[in-house]
PALO-190538 format. One record per residue (C-alpha): y, z, x. Coordinates in steps of 0.05 Angstrom, whole numbers, plus 5000, padded with zeros to 4 digits. Layout:
REM PALO-190538
YZX ...
END
This chain:
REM PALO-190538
195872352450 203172492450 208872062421 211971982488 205671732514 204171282454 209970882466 210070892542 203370502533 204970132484 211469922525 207169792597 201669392549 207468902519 209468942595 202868702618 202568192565 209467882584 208467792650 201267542642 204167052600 209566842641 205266782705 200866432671 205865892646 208765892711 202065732749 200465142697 207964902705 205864882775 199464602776 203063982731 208563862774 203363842837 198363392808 204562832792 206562992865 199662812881 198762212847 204561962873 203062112941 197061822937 199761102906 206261032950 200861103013 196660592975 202660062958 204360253033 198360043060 197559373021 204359133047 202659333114 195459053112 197958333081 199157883151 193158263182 187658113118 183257723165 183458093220 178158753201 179459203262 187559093253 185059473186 180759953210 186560133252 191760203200 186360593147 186161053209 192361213221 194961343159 189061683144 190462183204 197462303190 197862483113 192362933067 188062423041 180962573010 179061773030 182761163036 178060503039 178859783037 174459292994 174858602988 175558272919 169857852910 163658142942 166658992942 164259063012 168059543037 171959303102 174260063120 173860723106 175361393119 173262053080 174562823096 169963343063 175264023091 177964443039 183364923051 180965633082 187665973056 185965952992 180066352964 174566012919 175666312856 182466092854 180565352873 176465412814 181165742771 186365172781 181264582786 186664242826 182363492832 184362932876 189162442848 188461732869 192461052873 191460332890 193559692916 192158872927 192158542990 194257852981 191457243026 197256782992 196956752919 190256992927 187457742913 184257882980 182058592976 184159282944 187259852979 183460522947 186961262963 185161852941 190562522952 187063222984 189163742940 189364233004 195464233016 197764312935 193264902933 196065172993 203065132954 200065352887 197565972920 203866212959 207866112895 201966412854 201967032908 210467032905 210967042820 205667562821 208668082868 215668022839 212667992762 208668682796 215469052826 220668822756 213769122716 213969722760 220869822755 220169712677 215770132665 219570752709 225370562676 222970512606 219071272614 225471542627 229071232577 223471552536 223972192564 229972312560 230972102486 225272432471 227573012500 229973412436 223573392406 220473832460 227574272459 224874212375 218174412396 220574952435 225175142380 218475172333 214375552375 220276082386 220476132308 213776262312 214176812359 219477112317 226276852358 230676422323 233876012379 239275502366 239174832395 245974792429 246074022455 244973552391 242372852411 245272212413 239871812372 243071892291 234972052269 233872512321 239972932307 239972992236 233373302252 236173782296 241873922256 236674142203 233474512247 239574982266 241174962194 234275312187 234775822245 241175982227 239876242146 233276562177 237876882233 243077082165 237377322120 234877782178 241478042195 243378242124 235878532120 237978952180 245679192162 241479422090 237179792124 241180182167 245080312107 239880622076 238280962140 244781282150 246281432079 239681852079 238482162151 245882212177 252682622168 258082272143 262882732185 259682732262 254682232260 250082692280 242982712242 243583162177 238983732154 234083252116 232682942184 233183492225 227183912181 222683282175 224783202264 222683912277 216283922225 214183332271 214883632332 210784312308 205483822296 198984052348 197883442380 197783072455 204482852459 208183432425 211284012480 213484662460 222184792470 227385072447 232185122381 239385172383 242685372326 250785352328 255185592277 263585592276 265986222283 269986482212 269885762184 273286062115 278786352147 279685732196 280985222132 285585772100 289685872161 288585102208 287984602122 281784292116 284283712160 284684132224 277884382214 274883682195 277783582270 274084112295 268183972262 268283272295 270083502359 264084002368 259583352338 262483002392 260583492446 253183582418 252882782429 255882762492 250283282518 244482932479 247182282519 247682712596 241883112587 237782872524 231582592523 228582122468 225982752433 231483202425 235383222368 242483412347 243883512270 249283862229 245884292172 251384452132 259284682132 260384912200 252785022215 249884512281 242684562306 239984252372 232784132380 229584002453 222583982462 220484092537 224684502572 223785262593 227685952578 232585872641 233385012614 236385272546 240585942571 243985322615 245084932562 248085492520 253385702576 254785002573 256084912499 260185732496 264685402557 266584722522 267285072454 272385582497 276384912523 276984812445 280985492434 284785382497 287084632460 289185002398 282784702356 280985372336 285586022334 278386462341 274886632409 269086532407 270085832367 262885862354 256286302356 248986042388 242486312373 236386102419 229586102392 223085832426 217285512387 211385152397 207184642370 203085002313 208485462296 210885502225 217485222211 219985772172 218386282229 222085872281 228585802241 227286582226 227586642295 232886292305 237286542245 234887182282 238687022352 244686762314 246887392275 245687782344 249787332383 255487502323 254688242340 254088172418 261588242455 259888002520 257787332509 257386832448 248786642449 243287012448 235786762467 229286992432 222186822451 216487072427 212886832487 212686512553 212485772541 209885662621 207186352653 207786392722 209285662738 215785492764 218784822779 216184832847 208985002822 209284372773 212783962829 205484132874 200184012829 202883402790 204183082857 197583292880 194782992810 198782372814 196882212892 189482342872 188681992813 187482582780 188282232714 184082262653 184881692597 184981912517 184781272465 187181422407 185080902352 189480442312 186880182253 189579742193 191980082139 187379622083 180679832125 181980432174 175180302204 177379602227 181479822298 187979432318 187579732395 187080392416 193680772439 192881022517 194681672523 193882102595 191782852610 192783132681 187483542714 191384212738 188684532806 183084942755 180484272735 182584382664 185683722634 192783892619 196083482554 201583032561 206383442516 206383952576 206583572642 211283002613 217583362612 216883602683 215082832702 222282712674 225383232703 222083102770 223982402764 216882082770 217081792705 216181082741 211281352793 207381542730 206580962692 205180462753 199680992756 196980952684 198080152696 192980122738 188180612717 189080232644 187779562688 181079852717 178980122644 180479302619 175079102678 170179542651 172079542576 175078892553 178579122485 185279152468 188879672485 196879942487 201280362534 207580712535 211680532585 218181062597 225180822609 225580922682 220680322699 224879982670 231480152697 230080212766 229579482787 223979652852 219680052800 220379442755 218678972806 212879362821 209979342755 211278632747 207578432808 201778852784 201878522717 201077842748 195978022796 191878142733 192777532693 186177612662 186978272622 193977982591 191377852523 188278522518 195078972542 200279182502 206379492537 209779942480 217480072497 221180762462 225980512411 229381112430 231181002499 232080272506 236579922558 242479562533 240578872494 243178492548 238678742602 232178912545 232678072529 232177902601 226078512611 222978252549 222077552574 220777772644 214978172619 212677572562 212277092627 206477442657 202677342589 201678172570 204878322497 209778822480 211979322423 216679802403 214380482387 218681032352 222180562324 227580772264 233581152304 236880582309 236880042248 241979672277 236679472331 233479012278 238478402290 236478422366 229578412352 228677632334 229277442404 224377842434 218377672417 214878372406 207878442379 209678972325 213679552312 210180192302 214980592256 216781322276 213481932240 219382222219 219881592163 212581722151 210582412144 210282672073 212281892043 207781991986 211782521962 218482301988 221581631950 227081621987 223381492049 219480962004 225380652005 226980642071 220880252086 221079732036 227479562066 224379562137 218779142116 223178632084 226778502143 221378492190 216978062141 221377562148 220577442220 212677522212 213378232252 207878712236 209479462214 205380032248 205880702224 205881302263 202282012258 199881812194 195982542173 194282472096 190882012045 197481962007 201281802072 195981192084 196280932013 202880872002 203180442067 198080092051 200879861978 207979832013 204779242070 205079562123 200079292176 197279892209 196980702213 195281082276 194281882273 188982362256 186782122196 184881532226 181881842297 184682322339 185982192421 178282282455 175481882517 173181182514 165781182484 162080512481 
END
């Protein structure tokens, strides 16, 4: 039983007792004051009578007729006359009514008896006879009751009122320790909320004040946990210069993405380098050419943020050397994008950045998942020294074959609409299992394959990209919602999904997947809905979504996670289930300490707000025991099962 409802018994039970005591009290006080009333009633009629009866002692129906009408006009039990010598009783009169007002029980209760008195009738100096009357106590019980009926419906109403008045009292000074509770259970959840309102009560907010003390060096720790890590991060994976990602990050990106798998799509590679970079620091001073550096940094990042999606990737190798990664788009995608880069770079010479035209040279390659990395930068390196010998234009593309042959935008536009309208959808699971026992599963990761018109199931790496590009990222993953929701009804186990930034932005696409998320209340604890860490709204908005989503009782992760460190301070407040950490930080980390490193410092600030680690694409023995001795929760990939359909 709660406290609040321990002492708003305890208040209505010292209540009860009060006012059963004071009733009580005031029904004796009563009953005393009504039996003197009656004995006193009945011996002023009886000293009455004797006076009256004196001149008339002889006369016995003079008597009769005074007995009788006394007798009528008061409440009198009996009122007789005896004489003295022989007790023969010379009148009488005796009434056997009781009072139909008041109920038995309480005559009995009270035990209101009649209370007599007496008197002498004198013949001279002689005792004649006595005068004996005896008072009804009808009329006294009558009284008793009314007042008995009054005291206990106003002790009733100032005990109702009371008690009202003393729960809210309670309440409300007992409020802080549910805002404390609430507090707790946040912690818990891995939010460290601040109690803004301290309470008035000195015990209560010295508790409270500890409290915030608490959250507050949790909140610190984490934070300083967070700034290390990014640190580290950016120290490691990112140019000092641009800001872009550096060549250590951009090889381990691209390995990843040549990685045969579902989610992987073959692209393009852009490799950029400034045009006569000795001669521009000779002629421009290193500072001018810093400038231009940054500027062409600047542009890549600009593009990334207009046309990017979570995959691609913009790095600076080396000197004047930039390379721009993007998975999923075609031939005509990438020639775009290089007439796009050749006619900022020109608006540089026009400025008077660069005193050479071209300011820089682009080489084109395609690759594909499977590929060797050394024969798509070959490729690449290829394009680049052509586009240096070309005069007409500054890039030069190179494929070794047709990424999509025959399909243009309009055939994807037909048969993924056709797909998507006829549930032409076919669920993969790929197992996630913890890192200390593999065979022991976590959930299984949903992943989707689209039946083309041939019937032949068509990987997400492929049909993805055109989704985006189509924009039917949202109409896609209300889709795999409830397809994942039908799966649940069959197979109750837990299971996670992806869910792309455009459900999420779009507030009628999000209001659509929140009202199919409550209309399944029942498969809650067994759904996961994983957000990219790479294309997340702004924290504002991804607080509100967060809680929006936590309200209907699914969980939710962060996948991909480790682009953005700075993230980690954020995270407290939302409540996610786990982070699953992205494979560039994971692949080759037995033989990498520096990425060691990195983790340790991602697992200390996560540890502390009880948030488990996943790793991702985890492909080797080494990879899975070094996160296993680092702590880290869980490891999904191909070691541990590959993406197949759900088999009992």
């Amino acid at each position: 039983m709660s406290l609040l409802k321990q002492l708003f018994l305890a208040i209505c039970l010292l209540l009860a007792l009060a006012f059963a005591g004071s009733f009580l009290a005031g029904v004796e006080s009563s009953r005393e004051q009504l039996l003197s009333q009656l004995r006193s009633h009945a011996q002023d009629a009886a000293t009455a009578l004797g006076l009256s009866m004196t001149p008339h002692v002889d006369d016995p129906a003079m008597i009769e007729l005074m007995v009788s009408s006394i007798f009528d006009s008061g409440y009198f039990a009996s009122i007789r006359v005896v004489r003295i010598p022989d007790g023969d009783v010379i009148a009488e009169r005796r009434t056997t009514t009781s009072s139909e007002e008041v109920p038995n029980w309480f005559a009995r209760l009270v035990d209101l008896r009649p209370e007599g008195g007496d008197a002498l009738i004198m013949r001279g100096w002689q005792q004649a006879a006595r005068v004996e009357v005896l008072s009804h106590p009808r009329f006294a019980l009558a009284k008793l009751w009314e007042s008995a009926l009054g005291s206990l419906a106003w002790l009733l109403l100032c005990g109702v009122i009371s008690a009202l008045a003393g729960g809210w009292l309670l309440r409300s000074q007992l409020r802080p320790l549910d805002d404390m509770v609430q507090q707790a259970e946040a912690i818990s959840r891995r939010e460290f909320l601040a109690l803004p309102k301290e309470p008035r009560t000195p015990e209560l907010r010295r508790v409270v004040q500890a409290m915030n003390q608490m959250v507050e060096k949790l909140r610190t720790l984490f934070a300083e946990e967070a700034a290390r890590s990014e640190r580290l991060r950016e120290e490691a994976y990112q140019d000092s210069l641009t800001g872009l990602a550096n060549r250590r990050q951009f090889d381990i990106h691209l390995a990843n993405q040549l990685v045969p798998n579902d989610q992987n799509a073959a692209g393009y590679l852009l490799l950029l380098r400034v045009n006569d970079l000795g001669g521009l620091n000779q002629r421009l001073g290193g500072q001018r050419t810093d400038a231009l550096i940054g500027d062409i940094g600047e542009m890549l990042s600009g593009l990334l943020q207009r046309r990017g999606s979570p995959d691609w990737l913009a790095s600076r190798s080396r000197g004047g050397e930039f390379s721009l990664l993007a998975p999923g788009i075609t031939g005509e995608d990438a020639e775009q994008l290089a007439s796009e880069l050749a006619d900022q770079l020109e608006h540089l010479h026009s400025t008077g950045a660069s005193d050479r035209s071209p300011v820089a040279f682009l080489g084109i390659a395609a690759y594909r998942p499977g590929e060797e990395m050394q024969k798509v930068m070959g490729r690449a390196d290829q394009a680049l020294t052509q586009a240096a010998q070309t005069q007409d234009r500054s890039w030069v593309r190179l494929d070794d074959y047709e990424s999509a042959p025959g399909q243009s935008l309009h055939d994807w536009r037909g048969w993924i609409d056709d797909a998507l309208d006829k549930g032409k959808l076919r669920l993969y699971f790929q197992p996630v299992g913890l890192c200390a026992n593999p065979g022991e599963f976590l959930h299984h990761k949903v992943l989707a394959r689209l039946l083309d018109p041939s019937g032949e199931a068509v990987a997400a790496g492929r049909f993805l990209p055109w989704i985006e590009r189509l924009g039917w990222a949202a109409r896609f993953d209300l889709a795999m919602l409830e397809h994942c929701l039908a799966h649940l009804e069959r197979h109750p186990s837990p299971i996670a999904l992806s869910l792309s930034a455009a459900s999420l932005r779009d507030s009628d696409s999000r209001q659509r997947l929140l009202a199919i998320l409550k209309a399944h209340p029942q498969q809650a604890p067994l759904l996961t809905l994983e957000l990219d860490e790479r294309h997340l709204p702004p924290a504002s908005e991804l607080g509100q979504i967060c809680q929006t989503i936590r309200e209907t009782g699914f969980g939710l992760g962060l996948q991909h996670f480790g682009g953005r460190f700075s993230l980690i301070g954020n995270l407290s407040h939302l409540g996610l289930a786990y982070l699953k950490i992205d494979a560039t930080y994971i692949r080759a980390i037995d033989q990498e300490s520096d990425k060691r490193l990195f983790i340790e410092a991602l697992f200390r600030a996560t540890n502390s707000i009880d948030l488990p680690l996943i790793g991702e694409m985890v492909e080797t023995q080494g990879e899975l025991d070094v996160l296993k001795e680092l702590g880290i929760q869980g490891a999904m990939g191909r070691l541990v099962g590959a993406p197949a359909p759900w088999h009992e």
